[in-house]
NUGU-445693 format. One record per residue: residue number from 0; x, y, z of N, C-alpha, C in turn. Coordinates in steps of 0.05 Angstrom, whole numbers, padded with zeros to 5 digits. Example, Ala and Ser with C-alpha at 12.3 -4.5 7.8 and 13.67 -1.06 7.14 Angstrom:
% NUGU-445693
{atom 0; {00264; -00114; 00156}; {00246; -00090; 00156}; {00264; -00066; 00156}}
{atom 1; {00257; -00045; 00142}; {00273; -00021; 00143}; {00258; 00001; 00157}}
This chain:
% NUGU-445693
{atom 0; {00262; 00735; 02315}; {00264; 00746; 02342}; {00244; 00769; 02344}}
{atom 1; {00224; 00764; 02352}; {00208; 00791; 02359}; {00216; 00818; 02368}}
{atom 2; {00235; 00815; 02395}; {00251; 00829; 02395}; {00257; 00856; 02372}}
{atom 3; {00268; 00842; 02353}; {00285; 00844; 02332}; {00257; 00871; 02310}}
{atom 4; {00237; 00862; 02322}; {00221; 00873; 02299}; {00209; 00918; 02301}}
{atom 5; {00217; 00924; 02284}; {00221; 00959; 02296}; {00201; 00955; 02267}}
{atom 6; {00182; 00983; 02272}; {00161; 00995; 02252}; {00173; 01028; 02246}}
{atom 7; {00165; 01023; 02216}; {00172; 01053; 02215}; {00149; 01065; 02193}}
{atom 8; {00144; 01089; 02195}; {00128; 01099; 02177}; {00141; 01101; 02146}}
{atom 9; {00113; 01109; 02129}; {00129; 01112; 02103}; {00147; 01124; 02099}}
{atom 10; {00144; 01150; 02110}; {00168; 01169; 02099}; {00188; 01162; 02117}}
{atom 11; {00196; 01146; 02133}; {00215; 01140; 02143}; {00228; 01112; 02135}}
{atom 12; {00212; 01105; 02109}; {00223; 01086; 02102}; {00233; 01095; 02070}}
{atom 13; {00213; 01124; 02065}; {00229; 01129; 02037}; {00259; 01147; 02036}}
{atom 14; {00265; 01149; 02073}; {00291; 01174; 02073}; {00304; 01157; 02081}}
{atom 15; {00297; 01136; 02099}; {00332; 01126; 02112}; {00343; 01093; 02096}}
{atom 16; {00315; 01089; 02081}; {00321; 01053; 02058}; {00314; 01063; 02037}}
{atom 17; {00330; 01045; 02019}; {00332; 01037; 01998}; {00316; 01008; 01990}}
{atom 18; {00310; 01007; 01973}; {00297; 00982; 01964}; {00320; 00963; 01946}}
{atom 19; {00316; 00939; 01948}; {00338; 00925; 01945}; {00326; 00895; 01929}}
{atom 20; {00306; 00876; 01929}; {00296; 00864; 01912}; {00262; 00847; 01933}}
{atom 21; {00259; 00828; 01915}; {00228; 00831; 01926}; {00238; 00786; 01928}}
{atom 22; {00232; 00778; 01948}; {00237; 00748; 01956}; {00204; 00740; 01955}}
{atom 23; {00197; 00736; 01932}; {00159; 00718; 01951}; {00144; 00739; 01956}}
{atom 24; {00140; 00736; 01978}; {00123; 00757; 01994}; {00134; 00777; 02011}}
{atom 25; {00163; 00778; 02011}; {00186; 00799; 02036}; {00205; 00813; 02015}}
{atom 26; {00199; 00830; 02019}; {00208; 00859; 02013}; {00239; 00866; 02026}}
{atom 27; {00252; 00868; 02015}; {00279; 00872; 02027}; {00292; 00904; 02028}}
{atom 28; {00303; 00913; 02053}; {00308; 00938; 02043}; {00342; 00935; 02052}}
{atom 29; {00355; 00967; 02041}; {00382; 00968; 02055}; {00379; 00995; 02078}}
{atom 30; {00387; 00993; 02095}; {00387; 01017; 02111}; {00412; 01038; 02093}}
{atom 31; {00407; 01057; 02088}; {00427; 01085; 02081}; {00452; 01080; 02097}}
{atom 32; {00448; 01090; 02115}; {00470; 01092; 02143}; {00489; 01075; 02145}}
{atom 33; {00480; 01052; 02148}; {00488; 01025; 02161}; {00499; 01003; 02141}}
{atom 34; {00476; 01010; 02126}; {00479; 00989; 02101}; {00465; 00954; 02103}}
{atom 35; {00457; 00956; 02134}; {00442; 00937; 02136}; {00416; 00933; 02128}}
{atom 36; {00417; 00903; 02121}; {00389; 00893; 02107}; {00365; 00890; 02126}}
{atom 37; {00351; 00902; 02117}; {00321; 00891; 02135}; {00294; 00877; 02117}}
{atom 38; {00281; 00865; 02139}; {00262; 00845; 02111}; {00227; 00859; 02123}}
{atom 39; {00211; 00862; 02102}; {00184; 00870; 02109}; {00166; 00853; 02096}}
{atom 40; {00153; 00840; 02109}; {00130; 00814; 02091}; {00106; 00837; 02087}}
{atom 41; {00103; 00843; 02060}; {00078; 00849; 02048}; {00054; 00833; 02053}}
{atom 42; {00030; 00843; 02055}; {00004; 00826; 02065}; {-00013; 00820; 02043}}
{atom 43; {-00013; 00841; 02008}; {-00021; 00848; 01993}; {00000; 00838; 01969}}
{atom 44; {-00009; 00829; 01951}; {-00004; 00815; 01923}; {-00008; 00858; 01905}}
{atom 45; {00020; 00853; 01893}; {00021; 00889; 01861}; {00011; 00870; 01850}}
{atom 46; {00001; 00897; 01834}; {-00015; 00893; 01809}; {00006; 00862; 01785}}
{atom 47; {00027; 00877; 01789}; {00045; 00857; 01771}; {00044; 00826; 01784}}
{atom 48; {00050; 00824; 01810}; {00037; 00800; 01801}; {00015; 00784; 01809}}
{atom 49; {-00007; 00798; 01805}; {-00025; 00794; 01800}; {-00036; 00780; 01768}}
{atom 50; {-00022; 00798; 01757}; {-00018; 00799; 01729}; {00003; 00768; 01720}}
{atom 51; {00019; 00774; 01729}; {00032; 00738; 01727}; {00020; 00719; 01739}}
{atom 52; {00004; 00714; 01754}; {-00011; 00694; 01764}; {-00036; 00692; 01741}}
{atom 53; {-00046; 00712; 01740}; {-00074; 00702; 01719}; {-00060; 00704; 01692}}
{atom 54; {-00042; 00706; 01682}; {-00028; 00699; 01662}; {-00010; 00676; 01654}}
{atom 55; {-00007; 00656; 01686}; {00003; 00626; 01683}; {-00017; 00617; 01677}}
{atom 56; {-00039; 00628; 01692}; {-00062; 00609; 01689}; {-00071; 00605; 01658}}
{atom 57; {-00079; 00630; 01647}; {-00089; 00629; 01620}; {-00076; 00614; 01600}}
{atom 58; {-00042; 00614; 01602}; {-00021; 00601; 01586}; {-00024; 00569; 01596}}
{atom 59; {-00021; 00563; 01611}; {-00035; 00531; 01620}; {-00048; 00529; 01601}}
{atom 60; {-00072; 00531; 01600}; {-00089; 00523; 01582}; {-00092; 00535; 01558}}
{atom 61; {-00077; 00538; 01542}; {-00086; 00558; 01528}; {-00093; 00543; 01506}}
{atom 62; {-00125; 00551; 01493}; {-00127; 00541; 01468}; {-00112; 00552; 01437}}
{atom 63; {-00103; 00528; 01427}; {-00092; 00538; 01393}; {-00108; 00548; 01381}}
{atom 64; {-00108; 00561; 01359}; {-00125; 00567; 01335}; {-00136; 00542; 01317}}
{atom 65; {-00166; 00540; 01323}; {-00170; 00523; 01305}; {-00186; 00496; 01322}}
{atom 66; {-00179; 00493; 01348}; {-00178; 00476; 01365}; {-00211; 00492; 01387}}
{atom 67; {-00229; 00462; 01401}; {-00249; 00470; 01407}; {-00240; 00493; 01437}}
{atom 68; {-00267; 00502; 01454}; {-00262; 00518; 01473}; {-00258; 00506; 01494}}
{atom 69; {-00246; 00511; 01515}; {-00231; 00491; 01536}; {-00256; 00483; 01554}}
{atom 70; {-00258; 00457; 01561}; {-00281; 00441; 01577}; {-00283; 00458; 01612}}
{atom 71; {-00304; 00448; 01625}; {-00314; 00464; 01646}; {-00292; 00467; 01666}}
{atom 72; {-00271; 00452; 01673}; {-00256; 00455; 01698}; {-00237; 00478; 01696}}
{atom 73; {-00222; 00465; 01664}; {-00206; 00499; 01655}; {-00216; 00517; 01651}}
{atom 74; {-00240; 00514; 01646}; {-00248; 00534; 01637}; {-00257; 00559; 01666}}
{atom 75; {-00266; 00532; 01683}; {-00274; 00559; 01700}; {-00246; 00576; 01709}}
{atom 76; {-00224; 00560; 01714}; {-00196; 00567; 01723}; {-00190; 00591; 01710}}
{atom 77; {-00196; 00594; 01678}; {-00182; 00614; 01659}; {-00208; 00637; 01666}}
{atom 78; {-00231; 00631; 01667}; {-00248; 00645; 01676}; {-00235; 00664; 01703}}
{atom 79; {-00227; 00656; 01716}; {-00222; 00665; 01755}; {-00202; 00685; 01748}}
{atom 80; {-00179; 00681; 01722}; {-00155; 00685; 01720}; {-00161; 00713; 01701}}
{atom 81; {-00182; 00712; 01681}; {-00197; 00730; 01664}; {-00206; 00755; 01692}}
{atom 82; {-00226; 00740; 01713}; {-00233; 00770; 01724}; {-00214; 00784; 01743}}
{atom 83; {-00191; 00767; 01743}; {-00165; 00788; 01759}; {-00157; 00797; 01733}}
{atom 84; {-00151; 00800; 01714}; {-00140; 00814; 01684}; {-00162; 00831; 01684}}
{atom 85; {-00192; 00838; 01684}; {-00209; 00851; 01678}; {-00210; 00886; 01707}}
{atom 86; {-00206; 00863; 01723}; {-00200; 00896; 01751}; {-00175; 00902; 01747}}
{atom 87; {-00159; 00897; 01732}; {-00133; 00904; 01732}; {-00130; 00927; 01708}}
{atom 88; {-00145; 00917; 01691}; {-00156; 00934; 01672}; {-00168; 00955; 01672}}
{atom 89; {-00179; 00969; 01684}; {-00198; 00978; 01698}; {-00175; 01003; 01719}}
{atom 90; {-00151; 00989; 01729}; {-00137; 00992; 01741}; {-00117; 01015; 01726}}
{atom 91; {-00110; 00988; 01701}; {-00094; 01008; 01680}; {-00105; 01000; 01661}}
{atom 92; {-00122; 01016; 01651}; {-00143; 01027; 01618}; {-00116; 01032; 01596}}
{atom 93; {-00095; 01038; 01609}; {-00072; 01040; 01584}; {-00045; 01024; 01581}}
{atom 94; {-00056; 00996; 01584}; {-00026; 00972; 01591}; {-00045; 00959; 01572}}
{atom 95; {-00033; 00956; 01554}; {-00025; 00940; 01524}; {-00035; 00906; 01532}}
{atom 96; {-00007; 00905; 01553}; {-00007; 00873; 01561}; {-00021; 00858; 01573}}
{atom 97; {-00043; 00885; 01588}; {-00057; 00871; 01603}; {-00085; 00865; 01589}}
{atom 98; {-00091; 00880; 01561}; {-00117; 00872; 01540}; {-00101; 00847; 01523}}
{atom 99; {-00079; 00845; 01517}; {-00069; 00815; 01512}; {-00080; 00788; 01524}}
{atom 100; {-00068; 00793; 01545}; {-00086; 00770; 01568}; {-00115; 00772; 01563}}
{atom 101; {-00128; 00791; 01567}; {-00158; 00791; 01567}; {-00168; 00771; 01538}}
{atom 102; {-00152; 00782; 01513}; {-00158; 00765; 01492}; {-00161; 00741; 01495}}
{atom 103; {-00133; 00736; 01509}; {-00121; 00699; 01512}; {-00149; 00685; 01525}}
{atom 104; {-00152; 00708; 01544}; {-00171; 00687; 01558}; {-00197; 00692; 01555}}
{atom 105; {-00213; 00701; 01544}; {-00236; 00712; 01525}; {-00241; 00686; 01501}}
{atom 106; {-00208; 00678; 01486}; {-00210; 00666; 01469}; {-00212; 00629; 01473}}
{atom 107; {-00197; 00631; 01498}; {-00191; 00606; 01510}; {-00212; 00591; 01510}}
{atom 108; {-00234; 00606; 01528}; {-00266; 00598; 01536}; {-00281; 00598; 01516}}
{atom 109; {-00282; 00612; 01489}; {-00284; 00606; 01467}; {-00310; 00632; 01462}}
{atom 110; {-00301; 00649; 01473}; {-00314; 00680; 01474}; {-00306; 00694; 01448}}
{atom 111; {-00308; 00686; 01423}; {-00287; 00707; 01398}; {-00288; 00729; 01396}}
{atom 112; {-00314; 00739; 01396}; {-00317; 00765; 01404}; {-00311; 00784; 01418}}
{atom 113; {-00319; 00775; 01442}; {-00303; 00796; 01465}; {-00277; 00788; 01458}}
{atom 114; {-00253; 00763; 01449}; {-00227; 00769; 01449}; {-00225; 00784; 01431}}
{atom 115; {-00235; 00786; 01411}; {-00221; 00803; 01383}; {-00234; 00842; 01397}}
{atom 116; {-00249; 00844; 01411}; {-00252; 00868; 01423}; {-00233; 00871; 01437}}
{atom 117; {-00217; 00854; 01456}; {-00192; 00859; 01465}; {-00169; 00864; 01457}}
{atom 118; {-00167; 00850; 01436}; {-00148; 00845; 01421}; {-00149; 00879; 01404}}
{atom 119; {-00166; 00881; 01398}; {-00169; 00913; 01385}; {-00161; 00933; 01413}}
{atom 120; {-00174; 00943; 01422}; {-00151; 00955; 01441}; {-00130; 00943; 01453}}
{atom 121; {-00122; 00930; 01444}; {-00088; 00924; 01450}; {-00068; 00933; 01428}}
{atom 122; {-00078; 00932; 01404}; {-00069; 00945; 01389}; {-00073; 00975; 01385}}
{atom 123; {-00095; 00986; 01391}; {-00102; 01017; 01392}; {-00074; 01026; 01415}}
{atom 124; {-00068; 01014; 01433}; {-00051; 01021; 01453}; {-00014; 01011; 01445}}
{atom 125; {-00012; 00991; 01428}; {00013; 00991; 01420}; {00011; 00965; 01391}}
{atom 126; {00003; 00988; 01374}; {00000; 00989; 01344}; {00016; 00979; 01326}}
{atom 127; {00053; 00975; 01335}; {00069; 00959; 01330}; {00075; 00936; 01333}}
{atom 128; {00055; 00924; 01350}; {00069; 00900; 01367}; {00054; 00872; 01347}}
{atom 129; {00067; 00867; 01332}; {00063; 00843; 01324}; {00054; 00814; 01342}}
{atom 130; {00062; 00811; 01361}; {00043; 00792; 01379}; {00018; 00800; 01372}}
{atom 131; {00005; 00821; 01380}; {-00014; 00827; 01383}; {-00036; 00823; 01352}}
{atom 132; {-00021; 00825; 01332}; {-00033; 00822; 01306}; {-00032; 00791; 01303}}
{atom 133; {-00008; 00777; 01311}; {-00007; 00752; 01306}; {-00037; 00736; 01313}}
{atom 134; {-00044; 00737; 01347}; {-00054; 00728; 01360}; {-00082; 00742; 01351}}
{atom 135; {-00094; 00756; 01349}; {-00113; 00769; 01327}; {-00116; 00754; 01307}}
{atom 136; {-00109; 00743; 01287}; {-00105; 00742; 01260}; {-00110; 00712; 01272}}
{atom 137; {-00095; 00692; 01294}; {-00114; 00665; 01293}; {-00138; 00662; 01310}}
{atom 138; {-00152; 00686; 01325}; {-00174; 00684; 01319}; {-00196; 00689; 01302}}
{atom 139; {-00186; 00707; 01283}; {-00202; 00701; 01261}; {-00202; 00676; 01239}}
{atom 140; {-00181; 00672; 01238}; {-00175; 00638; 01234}; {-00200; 00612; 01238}}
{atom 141; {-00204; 00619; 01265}; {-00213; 00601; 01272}; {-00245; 00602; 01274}}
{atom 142; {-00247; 00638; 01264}; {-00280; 00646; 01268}; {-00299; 00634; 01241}}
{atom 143; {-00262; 00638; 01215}; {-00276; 00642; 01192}; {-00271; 00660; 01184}}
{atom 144; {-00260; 00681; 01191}; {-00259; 00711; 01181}; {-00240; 00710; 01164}}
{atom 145; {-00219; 00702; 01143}; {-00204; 00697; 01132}; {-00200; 00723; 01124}}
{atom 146; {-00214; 00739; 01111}; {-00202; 00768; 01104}; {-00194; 00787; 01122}}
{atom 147; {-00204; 00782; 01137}; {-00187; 00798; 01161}; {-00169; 00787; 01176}}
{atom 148; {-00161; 00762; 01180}; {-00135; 00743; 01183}; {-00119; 00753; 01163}}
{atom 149; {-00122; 00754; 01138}; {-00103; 00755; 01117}; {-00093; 00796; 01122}}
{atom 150; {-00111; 00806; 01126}; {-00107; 00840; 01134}; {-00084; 00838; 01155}}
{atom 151; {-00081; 00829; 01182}; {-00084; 00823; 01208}; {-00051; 00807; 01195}}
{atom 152; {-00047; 00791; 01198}; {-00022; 00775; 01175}; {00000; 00791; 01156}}
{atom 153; {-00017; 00811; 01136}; {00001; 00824; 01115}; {00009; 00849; 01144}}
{atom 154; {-00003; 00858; 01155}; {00003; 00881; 01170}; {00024; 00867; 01183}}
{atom 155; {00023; 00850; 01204}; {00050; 00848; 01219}; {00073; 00834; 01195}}
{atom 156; {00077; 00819; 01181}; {00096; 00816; 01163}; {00109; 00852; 01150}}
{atom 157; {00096; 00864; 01143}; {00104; 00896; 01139}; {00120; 00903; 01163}}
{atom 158; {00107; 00903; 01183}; {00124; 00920; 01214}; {00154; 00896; 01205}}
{atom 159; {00148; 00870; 01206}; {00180; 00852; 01213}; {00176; 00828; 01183}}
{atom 160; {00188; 00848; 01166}; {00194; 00827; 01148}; {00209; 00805; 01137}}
{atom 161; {00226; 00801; 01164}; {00241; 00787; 01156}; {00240; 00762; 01180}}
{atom 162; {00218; 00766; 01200}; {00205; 00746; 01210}; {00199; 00714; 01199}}
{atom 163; {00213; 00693; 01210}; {00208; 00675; 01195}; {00185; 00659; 01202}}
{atom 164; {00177; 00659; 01231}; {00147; 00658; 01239}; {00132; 00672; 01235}}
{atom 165; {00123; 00699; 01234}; {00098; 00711; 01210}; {00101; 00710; 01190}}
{atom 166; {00124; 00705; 01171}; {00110; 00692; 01148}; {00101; 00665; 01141}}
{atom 167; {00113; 00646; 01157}; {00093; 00631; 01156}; {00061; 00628; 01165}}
{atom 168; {00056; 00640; 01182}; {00024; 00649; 01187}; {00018; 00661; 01167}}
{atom 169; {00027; 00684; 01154}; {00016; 00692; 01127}; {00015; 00671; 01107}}
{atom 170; {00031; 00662; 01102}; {00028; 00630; 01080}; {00008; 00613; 01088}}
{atom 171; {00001; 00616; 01114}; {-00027; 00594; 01118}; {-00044; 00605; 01108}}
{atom 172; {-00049; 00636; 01122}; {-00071; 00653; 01118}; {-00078; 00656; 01088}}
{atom 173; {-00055; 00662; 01075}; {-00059; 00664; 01053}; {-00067; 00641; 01026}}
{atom 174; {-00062; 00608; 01042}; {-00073; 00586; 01028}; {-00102; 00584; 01029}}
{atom 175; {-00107; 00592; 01056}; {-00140; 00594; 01062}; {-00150; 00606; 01050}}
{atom 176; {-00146; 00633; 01035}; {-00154; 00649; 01030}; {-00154; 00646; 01000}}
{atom 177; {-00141; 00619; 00995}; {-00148; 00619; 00955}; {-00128; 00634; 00949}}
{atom 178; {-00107; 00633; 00958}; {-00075; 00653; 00947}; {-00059; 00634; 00939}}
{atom 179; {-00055; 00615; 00925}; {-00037; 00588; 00929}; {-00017; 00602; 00927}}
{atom 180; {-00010; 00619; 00900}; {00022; 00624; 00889}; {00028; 00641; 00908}}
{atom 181; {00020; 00663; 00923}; {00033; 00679; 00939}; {00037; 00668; 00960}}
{atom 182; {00018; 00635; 00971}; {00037; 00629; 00999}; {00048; 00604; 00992}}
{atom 183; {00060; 00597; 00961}; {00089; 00591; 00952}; {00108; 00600; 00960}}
{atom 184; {00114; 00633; 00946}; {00125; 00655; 00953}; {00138; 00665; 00979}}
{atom 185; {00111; 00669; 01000}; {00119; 00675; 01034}; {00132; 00645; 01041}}
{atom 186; {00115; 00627; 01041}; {00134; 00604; 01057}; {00168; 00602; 01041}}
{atom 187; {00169; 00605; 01017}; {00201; 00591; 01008}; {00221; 00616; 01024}}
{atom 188; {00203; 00640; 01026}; {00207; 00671; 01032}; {00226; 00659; 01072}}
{atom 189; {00205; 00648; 01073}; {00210; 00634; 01109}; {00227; 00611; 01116}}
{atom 190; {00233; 00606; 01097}; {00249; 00578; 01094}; {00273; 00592; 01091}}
{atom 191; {00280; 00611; 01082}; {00303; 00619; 01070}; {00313; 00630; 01094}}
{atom 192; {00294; 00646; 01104}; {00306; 00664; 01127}; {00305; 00645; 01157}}
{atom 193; {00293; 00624; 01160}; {00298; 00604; 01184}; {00292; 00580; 01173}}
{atom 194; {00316; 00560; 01161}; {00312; 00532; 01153}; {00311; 00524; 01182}}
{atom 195; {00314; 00518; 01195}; {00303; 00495; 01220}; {00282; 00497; 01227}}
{atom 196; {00262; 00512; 01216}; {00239; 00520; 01230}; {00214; 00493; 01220}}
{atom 197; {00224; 00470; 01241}; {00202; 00448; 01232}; {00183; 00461; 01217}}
{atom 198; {00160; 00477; 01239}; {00135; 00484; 01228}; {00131; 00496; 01202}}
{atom 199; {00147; 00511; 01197}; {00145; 00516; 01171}; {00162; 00507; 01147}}
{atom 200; {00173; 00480; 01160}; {00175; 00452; 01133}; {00146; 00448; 01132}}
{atom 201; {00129; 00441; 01144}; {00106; 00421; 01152}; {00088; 00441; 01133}}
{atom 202; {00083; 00468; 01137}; {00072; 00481; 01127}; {00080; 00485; 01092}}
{atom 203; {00105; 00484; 01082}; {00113; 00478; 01059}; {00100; 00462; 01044}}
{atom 204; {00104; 00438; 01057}; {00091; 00417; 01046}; {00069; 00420; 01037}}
{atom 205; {00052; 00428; 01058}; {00016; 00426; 01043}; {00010; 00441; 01034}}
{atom 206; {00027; 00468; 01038}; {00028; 00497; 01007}; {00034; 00484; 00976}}
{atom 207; {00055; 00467; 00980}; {00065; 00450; 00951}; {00053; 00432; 00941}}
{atom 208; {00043; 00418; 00963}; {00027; 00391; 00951}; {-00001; 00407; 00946}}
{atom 209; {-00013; 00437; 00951}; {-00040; 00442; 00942}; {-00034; 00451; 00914}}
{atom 210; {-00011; 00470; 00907}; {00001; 00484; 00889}; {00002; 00462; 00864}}
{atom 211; {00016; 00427; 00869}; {00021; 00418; 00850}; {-00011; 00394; 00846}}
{atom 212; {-00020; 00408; 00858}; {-00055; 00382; 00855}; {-00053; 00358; 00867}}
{atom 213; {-00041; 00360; 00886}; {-00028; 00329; 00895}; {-00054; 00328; 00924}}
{atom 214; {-00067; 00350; 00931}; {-00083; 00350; 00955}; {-00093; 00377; 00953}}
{atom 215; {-00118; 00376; 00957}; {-00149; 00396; 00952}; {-00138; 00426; 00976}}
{atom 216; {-00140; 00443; 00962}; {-00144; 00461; 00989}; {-00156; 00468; 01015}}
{atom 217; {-00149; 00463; 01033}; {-00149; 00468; 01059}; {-00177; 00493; 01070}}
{atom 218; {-00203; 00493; 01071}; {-00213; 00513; 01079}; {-00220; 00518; 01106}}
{atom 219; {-00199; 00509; 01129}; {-00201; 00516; 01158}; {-00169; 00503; 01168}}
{atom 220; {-00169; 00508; 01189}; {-00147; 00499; 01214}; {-00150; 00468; 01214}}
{atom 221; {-00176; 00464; 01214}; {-00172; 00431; 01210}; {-00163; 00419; 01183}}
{atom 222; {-00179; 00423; 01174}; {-00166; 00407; 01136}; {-00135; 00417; 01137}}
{atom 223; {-00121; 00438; 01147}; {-00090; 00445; 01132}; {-00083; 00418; 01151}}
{atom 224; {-00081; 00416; 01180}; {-00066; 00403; 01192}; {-00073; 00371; 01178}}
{atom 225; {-00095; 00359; 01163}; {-00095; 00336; 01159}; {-00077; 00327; 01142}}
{atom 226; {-00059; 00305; 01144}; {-00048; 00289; 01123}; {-00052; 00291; 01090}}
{atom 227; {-00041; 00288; 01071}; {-00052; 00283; 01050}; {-00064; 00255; 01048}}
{atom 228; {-00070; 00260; 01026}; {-00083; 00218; 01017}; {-00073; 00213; 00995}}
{atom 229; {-00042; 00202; 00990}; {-00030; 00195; 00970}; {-00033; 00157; 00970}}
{atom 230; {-00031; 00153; 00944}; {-00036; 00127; 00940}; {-00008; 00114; 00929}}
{atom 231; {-00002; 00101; 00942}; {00029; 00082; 00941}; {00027; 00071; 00912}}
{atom 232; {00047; 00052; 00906}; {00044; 00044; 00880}; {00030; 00016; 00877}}
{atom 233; {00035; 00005; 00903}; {00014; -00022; 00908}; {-00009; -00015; 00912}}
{atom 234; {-00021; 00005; 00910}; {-00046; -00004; 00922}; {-00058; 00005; 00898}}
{atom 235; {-00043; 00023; 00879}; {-00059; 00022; 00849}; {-00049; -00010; 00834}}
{atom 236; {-00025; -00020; 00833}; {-00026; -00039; 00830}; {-00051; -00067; 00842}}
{atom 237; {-00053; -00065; 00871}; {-00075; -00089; 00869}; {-00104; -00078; 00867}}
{atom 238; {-00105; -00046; 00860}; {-00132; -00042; 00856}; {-00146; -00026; 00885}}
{atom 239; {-00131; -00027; 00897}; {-00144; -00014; 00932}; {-00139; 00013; 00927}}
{atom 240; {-00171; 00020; 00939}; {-00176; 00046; 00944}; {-00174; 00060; 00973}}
């Protein structure tokens, strides 16, 4: 009802309403007085979600560790979604979450560099946060940097040691890295503290089968995830290689 529609200035909206929750794009208030609801359609996207939009985006696609950089269409998408995270940034120089994203999507497009620059002030700004070391630690993974994956790895296992998913990332890191017996150690360490944790059955495995000579060590993201090559008892029987 047009009718129906009354304007009021700011300060007459910060003395006589209350704010009451946010629908989409309409803003809901309560009147003080009355207690009646009134609705205001915003014309303008907050920063927040702004921030959740280029952060579905980047999670869509997001590349694993180890895995190539995402082809032209996603890529330009995570690109679009990167330069709303970058003015937002810019915006707030001191939100943690929002140099997270910048990583994700730095790393996605297959930028290592600039993500691991991100990734470093995200930690300069909240130094505890194990995400942030996690996600660090598999891009170096994937650069090659293994000593600083394995740095990047022992550090967040210290903050939460009793994490049963960082230690298994440390047991990878640490197979890569020519550690066999110590990522014996962390994985049985992770098994104990979360048996259901498929991934790190899967990861057991090819810690044990390198440990007992049964399959060569793993020197990237690709070789761990491959199969072993065990030979059945027929095929030494008829001779097949």
């Amino acid at each position: 009802d047009p009718n129906a529609v009354k304007h009021y200035t700011a300060d007459e909206i910060e003395a006589n309403f209350e704010f009451v929750r946010r629908d989409d794009v309409i803003d809901v208030y309560r009147e003080k007085t009355t207690g009646k609801l009134v609705y205001h359609t915003r014309q303008t996207e907050t920063d927040d979600e702004r921030f959740r939009a280029a952060m579905k985006t980047v999670r869509k696609y997001r590349r694993d560790p180890g895995m190539p950089p995402l082809q032209v269409d996603p890529k330009r998408q995570v690109t679009k979604a990167l330069e709303s995270l970058q003015t937002l940034s810019a915006k707030r120089p001191q939100s943690a979450r929002v140099f997270m994203g910048i990583g994700k999507a730095w790393f996605n497009i297959g930028k290592s560099e600039r993500a691991e620059r991100a990734w470093r002030r995200a930690r300069e700004l909240d130094p505890e946060n194990t995400i942030v070391l996690k996600e660090w630690a598999g891009v170096c993974l994937t650069t090659g940097d293994f000593d600083s994956a394995l740095d990047l790895g022992t550090k967040a296992v210290v903050l939460k040691p009793d994490d049963g998913e960082l230690l298994g990332n440390l047991a990878v890191i640490q197979l890569l890295n020519d550690r066999v017996s110590e990522a014996v150690q962390t994985i049985e360490r992770a098994i104990q503290l979360n048996p259901d944790d498929s991934i790190n059955w899967n990861v057991r495995s090819v810690v044990k089968d390198v440990a007992a000579g049964k399959r060569p060590r793993p020197h990237n993201l690709t070789e761990m995830s491959k199969p072993a090559k065990r030979r059945y008892w027929w095929s030494k029987l008829f001779g097949l290689r």
